[in-house]
N, C-alpha and C positions, 0 to 999 in steps of 0.2 A: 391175490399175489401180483397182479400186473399192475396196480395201481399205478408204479414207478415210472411204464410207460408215459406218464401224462406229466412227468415231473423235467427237470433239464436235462437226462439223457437220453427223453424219446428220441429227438431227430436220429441219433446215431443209431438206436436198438433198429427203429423204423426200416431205417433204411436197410442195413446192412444185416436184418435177419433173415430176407427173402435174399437178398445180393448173396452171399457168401455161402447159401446152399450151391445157386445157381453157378459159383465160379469155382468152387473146392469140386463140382460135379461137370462140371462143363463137359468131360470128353465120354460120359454115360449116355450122351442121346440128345434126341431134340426136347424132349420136356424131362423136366422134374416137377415130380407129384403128380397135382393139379397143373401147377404153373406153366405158361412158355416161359422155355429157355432163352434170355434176352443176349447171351454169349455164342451160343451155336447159332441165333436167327443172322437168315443172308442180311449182309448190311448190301445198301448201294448198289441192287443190282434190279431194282423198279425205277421206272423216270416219276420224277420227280411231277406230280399233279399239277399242273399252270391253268388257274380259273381263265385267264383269256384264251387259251387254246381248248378249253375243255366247251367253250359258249356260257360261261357261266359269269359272264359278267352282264351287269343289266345297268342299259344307258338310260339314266334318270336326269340326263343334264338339259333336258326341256321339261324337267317336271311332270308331272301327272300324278297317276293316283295309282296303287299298284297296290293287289291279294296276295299278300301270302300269308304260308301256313307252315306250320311245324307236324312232323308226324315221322315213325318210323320207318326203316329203310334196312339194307345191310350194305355195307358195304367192304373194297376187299386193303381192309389198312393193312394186314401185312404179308400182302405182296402174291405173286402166283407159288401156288401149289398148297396153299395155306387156306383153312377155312375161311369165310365173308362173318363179319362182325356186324353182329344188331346193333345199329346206331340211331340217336334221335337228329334229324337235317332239319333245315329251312329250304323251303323253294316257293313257287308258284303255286296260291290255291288251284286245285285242278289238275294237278298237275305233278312230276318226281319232284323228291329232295334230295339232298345234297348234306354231306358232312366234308369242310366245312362249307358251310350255306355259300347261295351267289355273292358274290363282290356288286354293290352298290356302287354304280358312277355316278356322281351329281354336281351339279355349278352351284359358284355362291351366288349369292340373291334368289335361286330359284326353288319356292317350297317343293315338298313332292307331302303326298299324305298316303300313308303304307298303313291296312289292315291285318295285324297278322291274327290267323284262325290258330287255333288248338286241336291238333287231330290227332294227338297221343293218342297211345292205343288205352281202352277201356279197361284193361289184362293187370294194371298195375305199373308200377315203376320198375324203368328198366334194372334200377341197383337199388341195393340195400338202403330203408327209409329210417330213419333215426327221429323218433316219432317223441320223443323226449325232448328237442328242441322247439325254442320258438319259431315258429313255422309258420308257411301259409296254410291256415285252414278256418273253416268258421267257427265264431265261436260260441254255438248251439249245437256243435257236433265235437265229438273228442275227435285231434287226430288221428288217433287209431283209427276209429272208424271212419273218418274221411277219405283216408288213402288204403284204408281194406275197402272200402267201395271203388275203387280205379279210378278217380278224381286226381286227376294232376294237373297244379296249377303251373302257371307258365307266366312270364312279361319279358316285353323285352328292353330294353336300354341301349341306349343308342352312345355309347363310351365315348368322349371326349366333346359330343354334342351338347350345341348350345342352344338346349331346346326348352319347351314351355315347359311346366312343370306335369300339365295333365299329359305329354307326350311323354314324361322321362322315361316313364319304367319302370316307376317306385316300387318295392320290395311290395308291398301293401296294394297294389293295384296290379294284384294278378289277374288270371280268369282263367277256370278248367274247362274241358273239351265243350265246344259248341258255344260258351261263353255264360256255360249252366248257372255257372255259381264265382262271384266274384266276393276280390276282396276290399277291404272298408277304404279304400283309397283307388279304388275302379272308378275312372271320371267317362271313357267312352270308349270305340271301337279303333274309329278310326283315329291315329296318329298324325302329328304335322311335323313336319323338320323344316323348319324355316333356313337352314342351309346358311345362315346370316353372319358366317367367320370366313377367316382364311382358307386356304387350301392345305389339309393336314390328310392326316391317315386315322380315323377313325374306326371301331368296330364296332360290332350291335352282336350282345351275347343274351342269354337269361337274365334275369336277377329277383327269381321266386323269395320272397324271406323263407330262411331257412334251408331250401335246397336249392338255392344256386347253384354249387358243386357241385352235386348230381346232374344235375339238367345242363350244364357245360361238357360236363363229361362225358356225358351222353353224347355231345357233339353241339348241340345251340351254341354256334358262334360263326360267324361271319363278318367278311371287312366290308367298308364302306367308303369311298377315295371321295373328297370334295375336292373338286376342282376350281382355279377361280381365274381370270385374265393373265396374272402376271404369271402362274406357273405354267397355263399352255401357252403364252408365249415364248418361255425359257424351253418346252418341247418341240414346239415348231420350229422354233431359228435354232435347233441339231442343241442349245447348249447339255438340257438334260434329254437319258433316252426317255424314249419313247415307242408305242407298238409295243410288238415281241417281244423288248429289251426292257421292260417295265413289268415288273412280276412281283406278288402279293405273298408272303412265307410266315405261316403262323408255324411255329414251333411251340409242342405239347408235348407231357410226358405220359404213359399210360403202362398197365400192367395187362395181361389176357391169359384166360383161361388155355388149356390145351384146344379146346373145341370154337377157339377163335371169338370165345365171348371176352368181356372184360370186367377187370378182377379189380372190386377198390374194398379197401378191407372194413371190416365191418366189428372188429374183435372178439367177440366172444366166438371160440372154437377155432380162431382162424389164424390156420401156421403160419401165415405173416408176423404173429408174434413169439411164436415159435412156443406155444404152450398151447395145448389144443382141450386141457382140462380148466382150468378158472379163467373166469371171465374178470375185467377191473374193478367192475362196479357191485358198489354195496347199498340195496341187492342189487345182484348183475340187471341190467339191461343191454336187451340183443335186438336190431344193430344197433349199434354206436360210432358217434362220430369219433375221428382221429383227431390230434394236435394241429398236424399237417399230411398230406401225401406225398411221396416220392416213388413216381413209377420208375422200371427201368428198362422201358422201351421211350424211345426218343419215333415222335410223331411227329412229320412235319407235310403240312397242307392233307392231313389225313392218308398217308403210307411211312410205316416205317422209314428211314434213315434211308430214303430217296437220293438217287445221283438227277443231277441235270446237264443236259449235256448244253454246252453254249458254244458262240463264236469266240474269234480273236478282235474284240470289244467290250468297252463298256455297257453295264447294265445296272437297273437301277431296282433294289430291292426293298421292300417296307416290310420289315423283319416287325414282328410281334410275339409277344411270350404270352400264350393264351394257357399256359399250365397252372396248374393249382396253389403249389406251394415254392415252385421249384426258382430260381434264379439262373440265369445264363452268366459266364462270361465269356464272351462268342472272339475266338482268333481262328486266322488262316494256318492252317500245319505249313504252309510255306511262305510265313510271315506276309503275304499278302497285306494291305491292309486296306482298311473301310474308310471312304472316303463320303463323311457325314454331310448330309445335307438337311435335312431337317429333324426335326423333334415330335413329342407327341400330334401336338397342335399346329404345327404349322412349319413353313422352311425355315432354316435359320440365314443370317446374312451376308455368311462364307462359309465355304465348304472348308470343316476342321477334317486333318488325320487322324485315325485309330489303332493301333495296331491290335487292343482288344475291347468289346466291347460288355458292361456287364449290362444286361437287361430284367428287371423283377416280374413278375406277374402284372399283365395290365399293360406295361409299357412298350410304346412302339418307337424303332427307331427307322430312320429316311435317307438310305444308304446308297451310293454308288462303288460299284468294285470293276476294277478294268483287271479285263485278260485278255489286253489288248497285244502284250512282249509275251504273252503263254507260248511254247513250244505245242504245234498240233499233238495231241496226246498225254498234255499234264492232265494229271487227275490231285485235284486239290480238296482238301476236306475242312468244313466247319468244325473246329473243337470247341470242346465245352470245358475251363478249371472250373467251375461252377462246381459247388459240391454236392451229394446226397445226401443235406440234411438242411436245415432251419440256416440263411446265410449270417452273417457275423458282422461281414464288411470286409472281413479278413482270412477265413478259412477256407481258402484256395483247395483244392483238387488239382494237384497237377496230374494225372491218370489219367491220359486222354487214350489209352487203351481198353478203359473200363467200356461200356455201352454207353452210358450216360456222359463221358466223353467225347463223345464225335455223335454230329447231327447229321450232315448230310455232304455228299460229294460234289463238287464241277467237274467235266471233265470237258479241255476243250479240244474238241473233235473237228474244227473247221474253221474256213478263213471269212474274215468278216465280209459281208455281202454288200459289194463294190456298190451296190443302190442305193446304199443306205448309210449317209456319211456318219463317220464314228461320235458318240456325242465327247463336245467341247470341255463340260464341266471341268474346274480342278481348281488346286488353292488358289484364292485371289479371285475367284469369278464373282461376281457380283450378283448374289440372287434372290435379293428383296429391297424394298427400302427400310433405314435403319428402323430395329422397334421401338415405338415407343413407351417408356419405362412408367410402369404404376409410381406415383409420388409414396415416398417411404414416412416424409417426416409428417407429424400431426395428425397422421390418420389412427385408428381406432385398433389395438392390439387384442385378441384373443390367447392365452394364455391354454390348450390343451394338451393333454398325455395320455399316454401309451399305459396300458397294465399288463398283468398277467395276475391270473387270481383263479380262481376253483369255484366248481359252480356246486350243487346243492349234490351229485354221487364222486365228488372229489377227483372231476375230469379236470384240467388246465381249462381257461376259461379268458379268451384274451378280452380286453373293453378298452375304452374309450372313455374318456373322461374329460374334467376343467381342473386346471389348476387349485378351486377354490371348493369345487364339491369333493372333487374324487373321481375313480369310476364308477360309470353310469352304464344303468341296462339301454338298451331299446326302446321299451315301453314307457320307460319316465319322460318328465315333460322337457321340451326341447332346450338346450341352452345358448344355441347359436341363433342367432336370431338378426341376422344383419339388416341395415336400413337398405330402401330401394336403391341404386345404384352406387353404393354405399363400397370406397375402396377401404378392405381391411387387409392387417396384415392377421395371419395366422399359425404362431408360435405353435410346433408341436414337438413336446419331453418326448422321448422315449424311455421309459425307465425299464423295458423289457431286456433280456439278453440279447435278443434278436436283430435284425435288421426288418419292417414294414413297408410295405410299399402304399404308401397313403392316397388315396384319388376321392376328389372333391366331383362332385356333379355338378351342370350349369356350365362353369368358369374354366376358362382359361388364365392359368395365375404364372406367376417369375418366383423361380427359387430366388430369395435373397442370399439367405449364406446358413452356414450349420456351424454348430458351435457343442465343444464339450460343457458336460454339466456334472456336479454330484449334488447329490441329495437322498433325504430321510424317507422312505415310504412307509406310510405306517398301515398294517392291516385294519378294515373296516366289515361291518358284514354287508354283504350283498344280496339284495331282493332279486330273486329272481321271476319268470314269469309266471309259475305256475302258483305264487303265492308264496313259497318255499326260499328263507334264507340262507343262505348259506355264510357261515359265520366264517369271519373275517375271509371271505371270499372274493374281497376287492380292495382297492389300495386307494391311498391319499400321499400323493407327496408333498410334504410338508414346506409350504411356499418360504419360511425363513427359514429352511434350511438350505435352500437352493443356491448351487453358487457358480456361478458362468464361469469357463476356466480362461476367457480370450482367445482363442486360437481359432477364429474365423477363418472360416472357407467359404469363398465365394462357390455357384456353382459350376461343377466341371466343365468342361469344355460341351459334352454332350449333351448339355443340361440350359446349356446358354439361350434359350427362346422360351415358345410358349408348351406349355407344359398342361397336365391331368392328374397324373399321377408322380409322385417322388417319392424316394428312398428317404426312410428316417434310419440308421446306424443306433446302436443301442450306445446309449448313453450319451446320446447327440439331442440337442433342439433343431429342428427346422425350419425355418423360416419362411413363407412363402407371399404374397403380394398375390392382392385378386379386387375383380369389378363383380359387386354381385348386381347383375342390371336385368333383369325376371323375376318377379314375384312366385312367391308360391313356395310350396316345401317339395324338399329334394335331400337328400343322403351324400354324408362322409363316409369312408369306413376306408379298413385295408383291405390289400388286394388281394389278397391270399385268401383264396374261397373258400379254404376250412374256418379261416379267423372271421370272415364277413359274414358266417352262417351259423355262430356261438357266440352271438354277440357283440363281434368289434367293429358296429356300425351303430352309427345315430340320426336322426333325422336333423337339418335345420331347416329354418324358414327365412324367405326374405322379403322386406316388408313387414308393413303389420300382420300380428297375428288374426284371424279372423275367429269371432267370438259368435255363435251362432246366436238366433234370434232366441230368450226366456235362456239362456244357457245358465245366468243366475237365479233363475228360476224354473227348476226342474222339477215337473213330479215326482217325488220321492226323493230328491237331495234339499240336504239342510244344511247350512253353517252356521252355526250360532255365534253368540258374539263372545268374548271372553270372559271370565269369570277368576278371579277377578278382576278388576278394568274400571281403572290405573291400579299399579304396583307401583312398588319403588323397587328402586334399584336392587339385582339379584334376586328379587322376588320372582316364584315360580307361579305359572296362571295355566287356567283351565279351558280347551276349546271344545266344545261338544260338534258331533254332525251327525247327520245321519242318511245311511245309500240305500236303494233300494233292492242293491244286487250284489255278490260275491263281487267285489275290486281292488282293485291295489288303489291305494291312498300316496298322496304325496302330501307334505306342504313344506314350503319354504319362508327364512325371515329372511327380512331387507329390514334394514337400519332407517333412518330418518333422510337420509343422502344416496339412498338407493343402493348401501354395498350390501352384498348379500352376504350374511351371517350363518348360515345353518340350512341344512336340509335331513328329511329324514321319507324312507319309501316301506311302507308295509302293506300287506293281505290282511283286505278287511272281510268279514262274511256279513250282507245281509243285516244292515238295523240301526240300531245307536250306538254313537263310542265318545268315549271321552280321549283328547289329547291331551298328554300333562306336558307344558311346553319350560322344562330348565329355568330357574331364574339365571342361569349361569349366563344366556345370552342376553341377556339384559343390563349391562354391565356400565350402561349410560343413560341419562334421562334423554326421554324423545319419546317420538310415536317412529313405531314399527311396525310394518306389513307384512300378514299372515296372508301367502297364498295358498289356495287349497287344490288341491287338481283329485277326481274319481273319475277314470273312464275319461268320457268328453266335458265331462262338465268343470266346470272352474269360478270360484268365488276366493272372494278377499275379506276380509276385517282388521283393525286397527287395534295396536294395542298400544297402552298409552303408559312409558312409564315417569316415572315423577321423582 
């Protein structure tokens, strides 16, 4: 019966089936059910967590080498008189953690190398595991049994970092408690950050394949400030603040039991979807992942809807949306506004006005706000139109009385402190030299999109794809594959309803421009990982039918520098311009950590691919050569191989001029197969190349038609 959930009116049901108990009951008590009530909890009346007043910021800006660890803690998110919530932190091996973890200070030019340990607890995972997904785990053991044994893997990625590939983080290079059991993409312990960009606002979260979302939500995330000459100089000569008046504000959404645990829905039995007898899935599977989440307790720096109390000055904020699925669009209740100064990546090179700002998941923005004319005793509140459900680009919430409407208070209580002159900043200052712009013409276009499709128990199922295959899982072989310092630009459809928040690893890239589009998408079936397809479970949008509408936009004002993460609008292309200057493979995906953990992530590589040594020659793998070989034209031909293990098969044709013609992905078990490869794609004389990919191994053959 719930299936419908996973179809286009989850976001609304999602949201607004746990909402609407909670506010048709609001004046019954502090909880309903199970639930806390997110309408009677005090707003605004905890200070607001400041990592530099708390000693939790840690100066890395001569470098070294630094332990830490990840492990449980509780701590008290919402507020006095209210239970402590079991949360997973970062800190000091040896030492307490922290939700969220220390803030990271470091200079450009100077490495630092950070070990971080895994001290999860052995008990299991803190929330519900969805053991049906592609996951970290090994693959000699079922995930069941992986995570029924208290194995929890972990990595960390270092967001907006311009790091080597063995330091990223990759989803594939986890490693569970003590560093027992890693996975196939584990290169070492110790990490490096070469520190070797500008001065931006970076964070370092999880990034497990599979359960990222959980292990975030758990709390693994923490900022990371690079520092570099020209911005402490812009702190020393008063223009931007500096000290006290410099403060780090991750904003997250969450849900909590009465007993102060926290509540992410899991579905089957679970009145979040307000049906406590059928479960979605045929057969059910318990837990199971969601579409998206929308909590509606508003988190910010780890307490509920904190006040802070400030001077009559400016102060400089690095706002980030570290939530799951949610979007912001952040205004002052007393039209205040935000007085922007940088972007993900770096500063930008005038400070632009806001009067709101919209932020996705992943995205950070580099803010100044003066309450320097505040009356002693205004109390101003961050609002959110941001909606509770999946964003559009356009589906405003103006209900800034709901919860999920207002994040958190200022209140200013005192005269600025005559010692400390007020900072300079404001339109027209000058605070960087101009950037310089990636070359747009004659560089190499990647053509990718956006899906939405259904996986093998008929849950929504977002991917990632090429213009010319389709969507693609995970597991298939890579399609981005850029040259060593190689500037591309990188087209992405969105053919979904939604809006994405797309973030590259590695790069810092320039939005070009966004553009509407229509087009044909036709259903495909889709391989999944467990061998299992799911018919027409994935999409192709059909390249001639595609049709650019003109109505370019450059990007926003807030958008204007260097960038990680951007918004693609559904039924928008996105544009973006990047240096891929690092070898090695590193992940794309969205940012919405339900959509990054079902699949809407891919790896690429840059540089050559690296081919291990006999990898054409494998024990137990075979490609034979075609049969027949030459054909003529529309003639259908025969490929034999044979594996020596249960895998998924891919192979691919390329034409005589290298365009790629065809792909196809199946579950092979164990032995000999025949491919019977279409005379359909043979439709011109040439020789064509059959690639073949099983597992790691990869071989080619020639087929010749006449």
């Amino acid at each position: 019966m719930l299936k419908h959930y996973f179809t286009r009116s989850r976001g609304v049901l999602q949201s607004l089936a746990a909402m609407l108990c909670f506010i048709l009951l609001s004046g019954t008590g502090q909880v309903f059910g199970q639930f806390l009530n997110p309408v009677s909890h005090p707003k605004f009346q905890n200070q607001l967590p400041v990592v530099k007043d708390l000693g939790l910021r840690i100066d890395a800006t001569a470098g070294g080498n630094f332990n830490m660890t990840m492990k449980e803690t509780t701590w008290p998110i919402l507020g006095a008189g209210y239970p402590e919530t079991p949360v997973w932190g970062y800190g000091f091996k040896n030492g307490g953690v922290t939700y969220p973890g220390p803030t990271f200070v470091t200079q450009r030019d100077v490495p630092i190398t950070v070990t971080w340990h895994n001290e999860l607890p052995e008990t299991g995972h803190l929330l519900p595991v969805d053991v049906s997904l592609h996951m970290a785990h090994p693959h000699d053991m079922s995930a069941a049994d992986f995570y029924g044994e208290g194995n929890i893997p972990a990595v960390v990625h270092l967001h907006g970092g311009h790091t080597e590939s063995a330091s990223d983080g990759l989803p594939e290079a986890w490693f569970t408690q003590g560093f027992d059991i890693t996975g196939p993409q584990f290169k070492k312990q110790k990490y490096t950050y070469h520190n070797d960009q500008e001065a931006a606002t970076l964070w370092y979260h999880d990034h497990a394949l599979g359960i990222t979302r959980l292990n975030v939500y758990a709390g693994l995330a923490g900022f990371y400030l690079l520092r570099d000459d020209n911005e402490m100089a812009l702190i020393n000569d008063g223009t931007l603040p500096g000290g006290d008046y410099e403060i780090e504000i991750v904003i997250q959404d969450r849900m909590f039991y009465d007993d102060g645990e926290l509540f992410l829905p899991a579905i089957s039995g679970d009145p979040w979807f307000g049906d406590e007898e059928e479960g979605p899935l045929d057969p059910p599977f318990d837990p199971s992942i969601v579409a998206e989440f929308f909590g509606d307790f508003i988190v910010v720096n780890g307490n509920t809807w904190p006040n802070l109390n400030v001077e009559q000055r400016k102060y400089r904020f690095r706002l980030l949306n570290g939530s799951d699925s949610r979007f912001y669009v952040l205004k002052f209740s007393d039209g205040t506004p935000f007085l922007q100064i940088g972007t993900d990546n770096g500063l930008i090179e005038s400070p632009v006005i806001h009067n709101q700002l919209t932020i996705a998941p992943g995205e950070r923005y580099d803010v100044v706000v003066d309450f320097s004319n505040k009356p002693i005793g205004s109390q101003i509140i961050i609002q959110n139109t941001g909606p509770d459900e999946p964003f559009k680009g356009n589906n405003f919430n103006n209900d800034v009385t709901r919860p999920t409407g207002q994040i958190m208070r200022f209140t200013v209580n005192q005269v600025a402190n005559p010692t400390i002159p007020n900072a300079t900043v404001d339109i027209g200052t000058s605070l960087r030299p101009p950037i310089v712009d990636h070359p747009t013409t004659g560089v190499p276009t990647r053509q990718l999109v956006l899906f939405e499709g259904e996986d093998e128990y008929g849950r929504l199922q977002p991917l990632l794809g090429t213009m010319n295959e389709g969507s693609l899982s995970w597991f298939e072989p890579i399609t981005e594959n850029p040259a060593l310092n190689a500037v591309e630009i990188w087209e992405v459809y969105n053919s979904t309803e939604d809006a994405h928040p797309i973030h590259l690893h590695l790069v810092s890239f320039q939005i070009i421009n966004r553009e509407s589009f229509t087009g044909t998408v036709v259903t495909k079936d889709q391989a999944q990982h467990n061998g299992v397809v799911s018919e027409d479970g994935g999409g192709l949008l059909q390249a001639n039918t595609v049709q650019l509408l003109g109505d370019l936009t450059g990007p926003g004002a807030q958008e204007d520098g260097w960038k990680d993460t951007f918004i693609v609008p559904p039924g928008k292309v996105g544009r973006v311009v990047a240096r891929f200057d690092r070898p090695g493979r590193y992940v794309w995906h969205c940012h919405i950590l339900s959509h990054e953990d079902h699949e809407m992530m891919r790896p690429f590589y840059v540089g050559d691919i690296p081919r291990k040594a006999g990898q054409f020659k494998k024990e137990g793998y075979v490609l034979e050569d075609p049969s027949p070989n030459p054909i003529m034209v529309g003639q259908s031909t025969n490929v034999g191989f044979e594996i020596p293990k249960d895998l998924h098969v891919t192979y691919k044709i390329y034409d005589s001029f290298g365009n790629f013609i065809t792909s196809s992905v199946a579950y092979y078990e164990a032995g000999e197969h025949t491919i019977i490869v279409p005379g359909m794609y043979f439709m011109a004389p040439g020789d064509y190349i059959f690639t073949f990919y099983a597992g790691d191994f990869f071989d080619f053959t020639r087929i010749k038609v006449r």
